[in-house]
Each structure stands twice: as structure tokens, then as C-alpha cells.
C-alpha positions, 0 to 999 in steps of 0.5 A: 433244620427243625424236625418234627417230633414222633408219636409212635402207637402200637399195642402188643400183649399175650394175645394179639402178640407183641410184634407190632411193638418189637417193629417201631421199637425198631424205628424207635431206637433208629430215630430218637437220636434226631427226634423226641417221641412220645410212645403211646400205647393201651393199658392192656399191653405188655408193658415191661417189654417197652424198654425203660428210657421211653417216654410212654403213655398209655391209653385207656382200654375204654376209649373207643378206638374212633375217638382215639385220634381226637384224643390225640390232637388235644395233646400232640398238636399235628404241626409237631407231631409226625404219627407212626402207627404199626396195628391191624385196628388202624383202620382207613377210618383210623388213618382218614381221622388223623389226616383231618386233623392235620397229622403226617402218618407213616403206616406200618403194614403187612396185610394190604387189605385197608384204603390207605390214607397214609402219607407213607406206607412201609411193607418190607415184605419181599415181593410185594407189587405196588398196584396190590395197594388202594391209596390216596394219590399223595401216598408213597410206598416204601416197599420189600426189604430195602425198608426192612425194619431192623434195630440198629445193631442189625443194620450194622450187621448187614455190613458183614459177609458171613460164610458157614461151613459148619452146623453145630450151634442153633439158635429157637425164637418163636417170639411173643406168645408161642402159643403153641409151644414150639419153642419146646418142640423144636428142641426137642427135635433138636437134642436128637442129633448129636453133632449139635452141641449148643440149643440158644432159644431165646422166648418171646415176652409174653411166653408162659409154657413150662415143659421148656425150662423142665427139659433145660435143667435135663440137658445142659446145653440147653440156653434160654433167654428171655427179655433181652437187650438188643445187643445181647441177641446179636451175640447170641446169634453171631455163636449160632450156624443155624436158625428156627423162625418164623417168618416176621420180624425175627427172620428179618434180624437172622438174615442181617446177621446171615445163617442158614435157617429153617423158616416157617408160619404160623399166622396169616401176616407170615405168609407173604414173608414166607414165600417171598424167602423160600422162592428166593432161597433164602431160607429153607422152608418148614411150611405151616409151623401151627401143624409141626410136632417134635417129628416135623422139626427132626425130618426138617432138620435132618433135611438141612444137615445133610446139604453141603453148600449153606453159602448160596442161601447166605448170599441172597440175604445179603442181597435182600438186607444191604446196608443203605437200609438206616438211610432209607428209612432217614430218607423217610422221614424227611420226605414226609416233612416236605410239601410242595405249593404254587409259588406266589408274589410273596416268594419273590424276595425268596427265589431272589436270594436263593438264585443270587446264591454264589454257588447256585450262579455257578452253576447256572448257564448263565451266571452273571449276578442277578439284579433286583429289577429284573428279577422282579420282571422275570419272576412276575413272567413265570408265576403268570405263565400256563406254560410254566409250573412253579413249585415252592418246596416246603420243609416242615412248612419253611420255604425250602428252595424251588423246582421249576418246569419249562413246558415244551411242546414234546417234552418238558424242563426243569430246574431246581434251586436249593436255599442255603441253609438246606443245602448238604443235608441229602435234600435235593433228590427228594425235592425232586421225586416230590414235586416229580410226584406233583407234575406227574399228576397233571402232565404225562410229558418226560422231563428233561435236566441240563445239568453242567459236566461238572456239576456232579452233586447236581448229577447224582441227585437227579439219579437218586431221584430217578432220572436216567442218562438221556445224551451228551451235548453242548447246551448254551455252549457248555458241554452237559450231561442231558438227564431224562423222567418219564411217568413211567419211570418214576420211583413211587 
């Protein structure tokens, strides 16, 4: 099954900050096992935090940013090429180029303020509604923290049930620039309380204040980190029971690995995040961190020392950061890749061979083996029928199987085939939800599935998709399981 190659575009630097590279880092290390990239950023970015095994090319800072998409094009040809771009400069103008050319994008947002031209829009803010967003009618929304952004090994560590009892050990990230130091403020407030034997503070790349490393060779229990790898952060934070962070992608890895934590903001793309957690309970909230001092930090701390359950705020985490995120995000891409058409003449050869399928027979109503002639009669009916929507499911622009709609008077039913060669790759529920998002366009009749009792693979896809249990019947004489869609119910 081809897939496409990724062009992944960000920039980060002591200035703008480097979040939006640690973000696709993030996608980066969860998808280059199945796909080649090309990471692509301007000259004036923090090069030394891109991680060495990238292949990466810079832009140059003369280049005007309009221009930049056709500049892309002469050298990553849009039918290879998916763009995954994370940056407050990748305007709907940006985004409108892009798709002229021909490129899929996935955007990486947090803001909701642009006309979205993106074929994907990721916002794993919690609490974000759907309507908030201005998009072209093909555009899908991946949003909260089922998409959270988070590298491998903190997926992995959403696996885990954590439980803390005990405050004695902390870990301090303000990332990037911590442009007002409060990496330095927090622990000082920090060395105050005694029961607190250990201060981890790891500092963003771009960190260039001093008073920190003064204190560190003061107090030996003291630790500070900087540049390092993934792996490396997580068992620095596995020793910690309590954090300070700031709301982005930081609070995100602390709450896979689970601990109590005292949250704050900063800047303005925190504050959705921010009060999405503390309404949940999920962190303990410090309000705007751009006004704390080191006394701020202590009566904070002090509050969170003295509660006796930690465990409630460890639970909610686990809610927000489960652990089928990885394969949301693989869901992701392969839905983009898939397109639907109206099925024409030249695909009647193809619908032949897939519904004489073993497999496919067997689990129609009728499955006898088809014959050619009449096929060729029964496909003409259908293609030329108003009562009869008959899609082609396309992956990477490879007919891929079909989704078939029997228009009724009150409702309407549908059938999908699967080829061969795409069955078992986890498919089926997004040929579904893509050609749903079609029909959806056109009618507002629900959709009706038949589905045989035993056909539970069949089952499950219409499920994942969004059908939901409508009634039990004998249909054509075979006890089946009866599978409803409505407008409304529709996964965006």
C-alpha cells in the first residue's frame, strides 16, 4: 500500500519560541517508521534542536512567505508529497496556495482565528467546539486530547496507572526561551520547603539567563538539563511527584507520564489549554505565570503541599490522555490519503473483481458467484440510476473499493466492498466516514447498514465510523444486525 512522503514546516528560535518544532518533532518521531520526510524550516531557526538523523532543509529568511508554496512545488511534487505545517504565519492565504497546487495539508493549530483551508485541522486543546472553526466543506477536525501531540515514548506512557501519595521530588520546564525566567523563580521558591529533596529543572533550548546555574552550584540538589533526548525526560520525570509548567506542549508530556502539577500561562496560545485543565481538575491552577515572582511560586506550592488526595487530578489525566492516541493519529493520515469520485463505465471491470471476491460473497445476502453479463447489465442500472450514489474509494489516487447508496423514500442504504489488497489495513471505517462525509453534502436522509450477525469485522467498522445500533431483523431471510447514520450524528 503506497504512502505519501511528508514535508513537515515549522520554525522556532529564541524569539517566536521553539514550540511549534517540539510539536511536529513530535509527529515526526511517530510517523517516519512508515514514511520518508523532508523537515523544512527558515535559516533564522534554532537549528541545533532539530535532532541530527533529520533530513532538513532550510529556507531562506529573504524569501517571502507567499511565495514560499511555489518554492515548495518545484521541489516536492504535491502527488508525493503530504504537508504538515504548525505556525502562526501559515495563513489561509498560505494554506489557499498550497491546495492550488495540489498539496493534502494537516494543520497544526491553537488559536482558531484563520479561514481554514486545510484537508486537516489538529487542535488538541481540550474543549474546543467544532463551530468555533471556519473551513472549506472538505476540511476534517481532529480535536481535544484524543489527538494529543506527544512523542512516542509518552504515548507509551499513557499505558501506565500511576498513583502518588508522597510530594518530595520536582521537576521545572518553562521550555524554550523563558523569557522571564521562571525557571529561576520557581525554585527558588522551591528551596524553601524542606520536605522537598530534589529541584529537576530541565531548560528550553533557546534558554539564555544565568542566575540558575549561580543558584545550582549553591544547593546540590539542584539538577538542570538541557538539550535532551526524549528518552532522557521521561525518566527525569518518572523520579518527580510534582510539576511546574506551563500550559503547552509540556503539560501535555506531564500528564501522559501522570503527577500532580501546578499549571500556568504565559502567552496567549496557553490559555485555552489552561482553562480546559483547571476546569477539569486536572492541574492545580497558578493563573497568568508573565506576573509570578519567587513569592507567588511559594504561596502556590504551599497551597498544593498541603491537599491530602493528589490521585483524583491523576485519574482525569488518564481520561484526557488514553492510550489509542498513536492510532488516531495513523488514522490521520490515512484518511487523508483517500478521496472519493463518482464511479464511471471504466470501473466496471474493477467492482467486478472485488464483489466476486470469496470473501466479499460471503458475506453478501445473496452469494452465489457473479457472472460477467450480468454484471455488466447491473453495473450500467446503477451508474445511470438518480436513486443510486455510487462512490469509488480512492487511496493515494489507487481505486481502492466502493461505497454504494440505495436511496428510499424515507431513508437510505448502503453497502461497501472492500479490494483485496486494502482489506486488513484498518480502512474500512474511514471509507465509511469519507464517502458518509460526501452524501452528507447532498442528502439529509439517515443511512441504513444490513449487516449478517456474523459478520462482526463488518460490525465494528460501521461502529468506528459512527453508525449506531438501530434493531435486530431477519433481512432476505438471514438474522442481521440493522446499523443507523444520521447528519447529526456524523463524526466530524
Amino acid at each position: 500500500m503506497n504512502q505519501k512522503k511528508l514535508l513537515f514546516r515549522a520554525d522556532g528560535n529564541s524569539i517566536i519560541g521553539l514550540g511549534h518544532l517540539y510539536r511536529l518533532f513530535a509527529l515526526v518521531e511517530l510517523y517516519k517508521e512508515k514514511n520518508d520526510f523532508i523537515f523544512i524550516t527558515k535559516e533564522s531557526s534554532t537549528l541545533k534542536v532539530i535532532p541530527k538523523d533529520y533530513s532538513i532543509e532550510t529556507i531562506s529568511n529573504t524569501i517571502d512567505l507567499i511565495e514560499e508554496p511555489y518554492i515548495l512545488s518545484t521541489k516536492y511534487s504535491p502527488k508525493e508529497y503530504i504537508v504538515i505545517i504548525d505556525g502562526y504565519q501559515f495563513t489561509s492565504e498560505y494554506q489557499r496556495k498550497l491546495k492550488s497546487l495540489g498539496y493534502i495539508i494537516i494543520y497544526i493549530d491553537d488559536l482558531i482565528t484563520n479561514h481554514q483551508y486545510a484537508d486537516v485541522v489538529i487542535n488538541h486543546s481540550e474543549g474546543i467546539e467544532s463551530k468555533k472553526y471556519i473551513t472549506e466543506n472538505y476540511t476534517e477536525l481532529a480535536l481535544g486530547t484524543k489527538y494529543a501531540i506527544l512523542r512516542p515514548s509518552f504515548l507509551e506512557a499513557t499505558k501506565n496507572k500511576r498513583i502518588i501519595n508522597t510530594i518530595n521530588t520536582v521537576f521545572v520546564c518553562f521550555g524554550g526561551a523563558d523569557m522571564y525566567d521562571l525557571s529561576y523563580k520557581a525554585t527558588k521558591a522551591l528551596l524553601k520547603f524542606n520536605k522537598l529533596k530534589e529541584i529537576h529543572v530541565l531548560l528550553g533550548g533557546a534558554y539564555k539567563h544565568n542566575q540558575i546555574f549561580n543558584l545550582q552550584k549553591k544547593h546540590s540538589n539542584i539538577h538542570i538539563y538541557q538539550n535532551l533526548q526524549e528518552k532522557e525526560i521521561i525518566l527525569i520525570m518518572e523520579k518527580c511527584n510534582l510539576a511546574i509548567a506551563p500550559a503547552s506542549t509540556t503539560l501535555y508530556e506531564l500528564c501522559a507520564i501522570q503527577m500532580p502539577i501546578l499549571s500556568g500561562y504565559f502567552v496567549d496560545n496557553q490559555l485555552n489549554i489552561y482553562n480546559s485543565f483547571t476546569n477539569k481538575k486536572a492541574v492545580y491552577p497558578g493563573g497568568d505565570f508573565s506576573k509570578y515572582e519567587e513569592e507567588n511560586f511559594f504561596k502556590a506550592i504551599e497551597k498544593i503541599l498541603k491537599i491530602n488526595d493528589y490521585n483524583s487530578s491523576l485519574k482525569i489525566q488518564q481520561k484526557l490522555f488514553d492510550s489509542k492516541i498513536s492510532n488516531r493519529f495513523f488514522e490521520l493520515l490515512n484518511y487523508v490519503q483517500i478521496s472519493t469520485r463518482k464511479a464511471s463505465k471504466d470501473d466496471m471491470l474493477n467492482v467486478y473483481n472485488w464483489s466476486n471476491d470469496p470473501l466479499v460473497r460471503k458475506n453478501s445476502y445473496n452469494s452465489n458467484p457473479i457472472t460477467l453479463e450480468n454484471h455488466e447489465k447491473w453495473f450500467e442500472s446503477k451508474i445511470n440510476d438518480k436513486n443510486n450514489i455510487f462512490h469509488i474509494i480512492e487511496y493515494n489516487s489507487s481505486p481502492a473499493g466502493m461505497v454504494r447508496y440505495e436511496v428510499k423514500e424515507e431513508y437510505t442504504v448502503v453497502g461497501i466492498t472492500i479490494a483485496k489488497k486494502y482489506r486488513g489495513k484498518k480502512l474500512a471505517h474511514l471509507f465509511l466516514k469519507k464517502s458518509a462525509k460526501e452524501y452528507f453534502k447532498v442528502l439529509k436522509k439517515p443511512i441504513l447498514a444490513h449487516i449478517k450477525k456474523e459478520n462482526i469485522a463488518s460490525v465494528k467498522s460501521f461502529e468506528k465510523s459512527g453508525y449506531k445500533s438501530y434493531k435486530e431483523e431477519q433481512y432476505n431471510g438471514i438474522n442481521s444486525f440493522i446499523y443507523k447514520l444520521e447528519k447529526n450524528d456524523y463524526i466530524r
